[in-house]
KOLMIDO-772998 format. One line per field, with one value per residue (C-alpha): residue number from 1; residue in one letter; x, z, y. Coordinates in steps of 0.02 Angstrom, whole numbers, padded with zeros to 5 digits. Each point is the difference from the previous one (the first is absolute). Example, Ala and Ser with C-alpha at 12.3 -4.5 7.8 and 13.67 -1.06 7.14 Angstrom:
BEGIN
vovo: 1:2
kolba: A:S
X: 00615:00069
Z: 00390:-00033
Y: -00225:00172
! end
This chain:
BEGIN
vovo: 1:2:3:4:5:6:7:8:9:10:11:12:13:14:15:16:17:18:19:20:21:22:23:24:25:26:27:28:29:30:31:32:33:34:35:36:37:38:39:40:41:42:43:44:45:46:47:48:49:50:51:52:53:54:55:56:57:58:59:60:61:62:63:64:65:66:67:68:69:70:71:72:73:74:75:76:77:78:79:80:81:82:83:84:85:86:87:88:89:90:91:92:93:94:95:96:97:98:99:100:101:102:103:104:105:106:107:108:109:110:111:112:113:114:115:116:117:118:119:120:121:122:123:124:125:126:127:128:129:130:131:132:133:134:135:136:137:138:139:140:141:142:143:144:145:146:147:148:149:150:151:152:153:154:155:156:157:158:159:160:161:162:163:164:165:166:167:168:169:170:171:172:173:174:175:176:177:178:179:180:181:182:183:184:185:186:187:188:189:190:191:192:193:194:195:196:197:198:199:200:201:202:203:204:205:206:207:208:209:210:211:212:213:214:215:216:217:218:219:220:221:222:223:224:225:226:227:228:229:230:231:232:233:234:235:236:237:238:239:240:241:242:243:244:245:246:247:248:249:250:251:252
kolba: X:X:X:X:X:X:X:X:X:X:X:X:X:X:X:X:X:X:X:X:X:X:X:X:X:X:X:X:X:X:X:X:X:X:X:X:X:X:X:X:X:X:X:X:X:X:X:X:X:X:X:X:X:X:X:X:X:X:X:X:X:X:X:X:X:X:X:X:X:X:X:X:X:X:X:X:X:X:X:X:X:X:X:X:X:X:X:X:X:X:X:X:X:X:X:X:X:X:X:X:X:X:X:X:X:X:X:X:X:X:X:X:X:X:X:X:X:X:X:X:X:X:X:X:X:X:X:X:X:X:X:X:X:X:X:X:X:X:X:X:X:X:X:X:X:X:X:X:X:X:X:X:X:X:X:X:X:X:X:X:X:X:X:X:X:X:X:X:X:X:X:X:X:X:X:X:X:X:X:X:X:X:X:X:X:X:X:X:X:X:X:X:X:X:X:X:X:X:X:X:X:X:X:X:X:X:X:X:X:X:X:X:X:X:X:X:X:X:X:X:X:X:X:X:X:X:X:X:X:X:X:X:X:X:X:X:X:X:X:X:X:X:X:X:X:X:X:X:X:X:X:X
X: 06306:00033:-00092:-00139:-00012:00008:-00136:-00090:00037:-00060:-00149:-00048:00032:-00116:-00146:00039:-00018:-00142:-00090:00060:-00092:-00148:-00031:-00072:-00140:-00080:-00049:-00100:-00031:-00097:00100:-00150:00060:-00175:-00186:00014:-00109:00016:00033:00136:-00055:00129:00026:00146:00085:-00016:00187:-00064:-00081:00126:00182:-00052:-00060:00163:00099:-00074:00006:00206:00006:-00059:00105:-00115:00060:-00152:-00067:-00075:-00122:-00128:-00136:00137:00170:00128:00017:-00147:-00036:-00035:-00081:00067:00158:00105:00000:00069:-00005:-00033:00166:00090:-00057:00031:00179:00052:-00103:-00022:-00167:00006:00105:-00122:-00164:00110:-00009:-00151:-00030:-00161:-00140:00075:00189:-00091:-00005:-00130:00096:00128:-00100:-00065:-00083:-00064:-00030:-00085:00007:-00122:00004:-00171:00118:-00037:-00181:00036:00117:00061:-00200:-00040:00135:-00038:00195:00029:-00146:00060:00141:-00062:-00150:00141:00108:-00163:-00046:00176:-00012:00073:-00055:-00088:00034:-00056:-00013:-00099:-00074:00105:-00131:-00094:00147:-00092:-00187:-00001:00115:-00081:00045:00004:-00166:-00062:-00024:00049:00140:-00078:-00164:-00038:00160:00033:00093:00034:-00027:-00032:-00182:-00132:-00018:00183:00008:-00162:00034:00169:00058:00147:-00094:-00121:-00125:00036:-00054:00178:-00007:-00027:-00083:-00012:00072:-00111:-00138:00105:00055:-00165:-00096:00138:-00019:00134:-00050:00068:00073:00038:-00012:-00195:00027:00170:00022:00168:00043:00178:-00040:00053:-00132:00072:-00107:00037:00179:-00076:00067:-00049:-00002:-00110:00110:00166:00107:-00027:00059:00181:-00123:-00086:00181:00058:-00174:00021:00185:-00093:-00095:00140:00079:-00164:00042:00082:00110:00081
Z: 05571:00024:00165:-00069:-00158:00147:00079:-00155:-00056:00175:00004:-00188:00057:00147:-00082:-00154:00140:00084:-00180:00008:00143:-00057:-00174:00040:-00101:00031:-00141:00038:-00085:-00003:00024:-00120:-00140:-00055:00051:00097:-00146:-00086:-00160:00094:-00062:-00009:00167:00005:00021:-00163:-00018:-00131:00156:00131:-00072:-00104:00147:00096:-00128:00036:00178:-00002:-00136:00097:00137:00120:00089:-00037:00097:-00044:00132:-00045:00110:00036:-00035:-00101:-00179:-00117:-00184:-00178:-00138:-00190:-00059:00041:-00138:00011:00160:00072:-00076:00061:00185:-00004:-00067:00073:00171:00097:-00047:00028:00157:00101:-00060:00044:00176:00031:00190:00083:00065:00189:-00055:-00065:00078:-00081:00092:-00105:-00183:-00072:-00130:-00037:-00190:-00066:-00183:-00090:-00025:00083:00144:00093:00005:00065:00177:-00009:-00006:00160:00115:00121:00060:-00165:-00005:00158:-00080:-00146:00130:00114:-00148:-00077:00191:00023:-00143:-00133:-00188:-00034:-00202:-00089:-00190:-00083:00118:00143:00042:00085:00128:00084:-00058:00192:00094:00164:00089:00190:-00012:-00070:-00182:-00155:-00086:-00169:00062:-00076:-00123:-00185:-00022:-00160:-00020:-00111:-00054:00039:-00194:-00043:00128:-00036:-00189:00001:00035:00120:00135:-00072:-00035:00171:00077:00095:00089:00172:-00043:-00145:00010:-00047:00105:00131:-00013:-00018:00137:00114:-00045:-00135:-00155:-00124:-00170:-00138:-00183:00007:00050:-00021:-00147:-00019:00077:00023:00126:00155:00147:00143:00141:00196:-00021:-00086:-00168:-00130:-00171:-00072:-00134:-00010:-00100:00127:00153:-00035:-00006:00177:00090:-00096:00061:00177:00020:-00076:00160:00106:00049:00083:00120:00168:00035:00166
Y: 06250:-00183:00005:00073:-00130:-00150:00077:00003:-00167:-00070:00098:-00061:-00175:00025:00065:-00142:-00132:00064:00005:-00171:-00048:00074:-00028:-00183:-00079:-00190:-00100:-00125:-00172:-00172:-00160:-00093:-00100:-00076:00032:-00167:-00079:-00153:00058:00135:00165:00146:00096:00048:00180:00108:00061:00143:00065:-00005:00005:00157:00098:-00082:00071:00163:00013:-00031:00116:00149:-00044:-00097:-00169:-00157:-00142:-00146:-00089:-00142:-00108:-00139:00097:-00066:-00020:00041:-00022:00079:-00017:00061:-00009:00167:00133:00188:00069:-00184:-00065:00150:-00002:-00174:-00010:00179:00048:-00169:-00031:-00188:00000:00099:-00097:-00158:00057:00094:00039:-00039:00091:-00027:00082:00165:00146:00123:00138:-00022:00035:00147:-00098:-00173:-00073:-00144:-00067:-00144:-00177:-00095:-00056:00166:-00066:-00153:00038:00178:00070:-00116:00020:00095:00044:00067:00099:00080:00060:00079:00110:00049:00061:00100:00074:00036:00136:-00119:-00050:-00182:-00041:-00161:-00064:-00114:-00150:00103:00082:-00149:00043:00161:-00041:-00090:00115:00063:00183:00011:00064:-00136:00097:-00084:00067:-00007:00103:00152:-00008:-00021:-00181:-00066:-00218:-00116:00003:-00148:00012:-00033:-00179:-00065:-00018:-00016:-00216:00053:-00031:-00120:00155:00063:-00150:-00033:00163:00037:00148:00123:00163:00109:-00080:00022:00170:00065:-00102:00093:00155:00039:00094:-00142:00059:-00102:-00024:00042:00158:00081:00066:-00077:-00149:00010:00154:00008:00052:00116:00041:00020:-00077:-00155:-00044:-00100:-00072:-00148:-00029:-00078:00105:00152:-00071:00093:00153:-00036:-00019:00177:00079:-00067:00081:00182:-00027:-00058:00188:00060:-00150:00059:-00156:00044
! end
């Protein structure tokens, strides 16, 4: 009897560390603080749109990454509130953004999944670099899910395939609308940006959803292993949707 409860124990602990091993996700974030404008506009890291979905990652048992253009540490936006606060004080929320790897210490091998939350910062060096854009197409053509929230979309509205496809073509992917940035002032009317999201999804092939025409725009868009949200308060509801999708995943 006590041989056979060993065996069980070390066979439990096997299998618990191989889940380990694979239940890996990358979250990836800008290391802007400001557009690079006089007046400084806001670009940094929305934290409502990355510690949520950080929060929910650990919960169901998956070990997180951070990696940004430059590595190191990156920074937020808002002042933490709820699940913030908690994944903050409780799950070492600060300590890994304070030491985020970079694009040259990742190895997409090791990911089944790869998220990206809001703030403009995305737009400014996460959207052009091409080593990070690497990553994110070799996670989505190794069988794994792409997520983003909010401005992270501008993350995968670039991101080329090995044959030379756009990720975005042909898929649902929900973005901030050119309606929303041209009349809003945080980026001077959309006069900051590199480019505009839905421009760019659309003018590469993506099927762009937003406010104009979801129904509700707090949904979250699933299609082909890409998902999405254009709206902040969802982007706990893109990492929970990516992990229904994570099980059909062979990760051997």
């Amino acid at each position: 009897m006590a041989r056979m409860l060993l065996l069980s124990i070390l066979l439990i602990s096997a299998v618990s560390l191989q889940a380990g091993e694979d239940k890996k996700v990358l979250i990836v974030v800008s290391n802007m603080i400001d557009m690079g404008d006089p007046e400084k506009h806001e670009a940094r890291n929305d934290l409502f749109e990355v510690a949520p979905p950080f929060h929910v990652f650990l919960s169901h048992g998956y070990a997180v990454d951070f990696v940004s253009p430059q590595g190191g540490e990156v920074f937020f936006m808002r002042e933490p509130l709820g699940i913030a606060s908690y994944t903050i004080k409780y799950e070492g929320f600060l300590e890994k953004t304070a030491n985020t790897l970079s694009p040259d210490q990742v190895n997409p091998d090791d990911y089944w999944g790869v998220f990206t939350g809001g703030g403009y910062g995305v737009m400014f060096d996460v959207a052009s670099d091409t080593r990070v854009q690497s990553i994110i197409a070799d996670i989505y053509e190794s069988g794994g899910v792409v997520g983003a929230g909010g401005h992270g979309s501008a993350s995968i509205v670039n991101v080329t395939l090995s044959d030379g496809e756009y990720l975005v073509k042909g898929k649902k992917v929900a973005g901030f609308p050119n309606s929303t940035e041209t009349s809003k002032p945080w980026a001077k009317n959309g006069t900051l940006l590199p480019f505009l999201i839905e421009s760019q999804l659309n003018k590469h092939g993506a099927i762009a959803q937003n406010k104009e025409n979801l129904a509700d725009k707090h949904e979250v868009v699933v299609d082909q292993r890409i998902v999405s949200t254009m709206f902040l308060p969802s982007a706990a509801l893109v990492a929970k949707e990516m992990i229904n999708l994570a099980p059909e995943l062979s990760l051997e």
